[in-house]
ZAMARGU-4260 file (C-alpha; in steps of 0.2 Angstrom, whole numbers, plus 5000, padded with zeros to 4 digits):
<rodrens>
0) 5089/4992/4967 | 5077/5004/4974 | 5076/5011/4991 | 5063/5005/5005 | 5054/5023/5001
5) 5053/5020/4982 | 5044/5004/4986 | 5032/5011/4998 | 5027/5025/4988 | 5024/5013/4971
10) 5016/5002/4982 | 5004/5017/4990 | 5002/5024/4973 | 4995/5008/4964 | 4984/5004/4979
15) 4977/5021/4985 | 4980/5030/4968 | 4981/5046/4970 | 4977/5048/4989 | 4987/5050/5003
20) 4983/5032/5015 | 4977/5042/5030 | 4965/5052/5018 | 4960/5034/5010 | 4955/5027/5027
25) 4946/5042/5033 | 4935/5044/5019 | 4930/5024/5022 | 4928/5028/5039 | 4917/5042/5035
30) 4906/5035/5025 | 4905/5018/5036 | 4915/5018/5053 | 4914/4999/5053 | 4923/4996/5036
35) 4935/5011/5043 | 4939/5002/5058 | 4945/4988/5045 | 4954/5001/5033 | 4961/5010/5048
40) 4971/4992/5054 | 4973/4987/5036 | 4984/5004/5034 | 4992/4999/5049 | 4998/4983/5043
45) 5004/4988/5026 | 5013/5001/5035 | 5022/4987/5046 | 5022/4976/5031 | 5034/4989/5023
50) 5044/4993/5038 | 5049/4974/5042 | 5053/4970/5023 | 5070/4969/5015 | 5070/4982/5001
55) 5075/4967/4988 | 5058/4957/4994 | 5048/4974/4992 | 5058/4976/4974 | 5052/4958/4969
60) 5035/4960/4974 | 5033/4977/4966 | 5040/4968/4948 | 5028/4955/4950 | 5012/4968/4953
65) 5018/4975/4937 | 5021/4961/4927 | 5002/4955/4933 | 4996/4972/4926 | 5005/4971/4909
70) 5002/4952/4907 | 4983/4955/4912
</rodrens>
C-alpha cells in the first residue's frame, strides 16, 4: 500500500510533469489570467481531492492511470 503522499506526488508528477503545481498554475496565469483563475481553482480541487481520499481509493486510481498508459 502506499501512503497518501506517494499518491499525491504520482499523481502531480503524471499531470504537471516535472513542475511543481503552484509553478504550473502561475505560468497559465501568466500567460492568460482567465484560464489561471481556472488552473488556480482546479489546483485547489486536486489538492482537496487528495486530502478527502482514503489512500486505498487513491492507490486504485493511480493503477488504473497506469494500466491506461500501458494499455494505450
Amino acid at each position: 500500500m502506499i501512503s497518501k503522499e506517494e499518491a499525491q506526488q504520482l499523481l502531480e508528477r503524471m499531470i504537471f510533469e516535472e513542475m511543481q503545481p503552484q509553478d504550473w498554475a502561475q505560468d497559465v496565469w501568466d500567460f492568460n489570467p482567465i484560464h489561471g483563475e481556472s488552473a488556480a481553482r482546479l489546483l485547489e480541487a486536486f489538492t482537496a481531492l487528495i486530502q478527502i481520499s482514503s489512500p486505498e481509493r487513491l492507490e486504485t486510481y493511480l493503477h488504473s492511470l497506469y494500466e491506461d498508459r500501458i494499455d494505450g
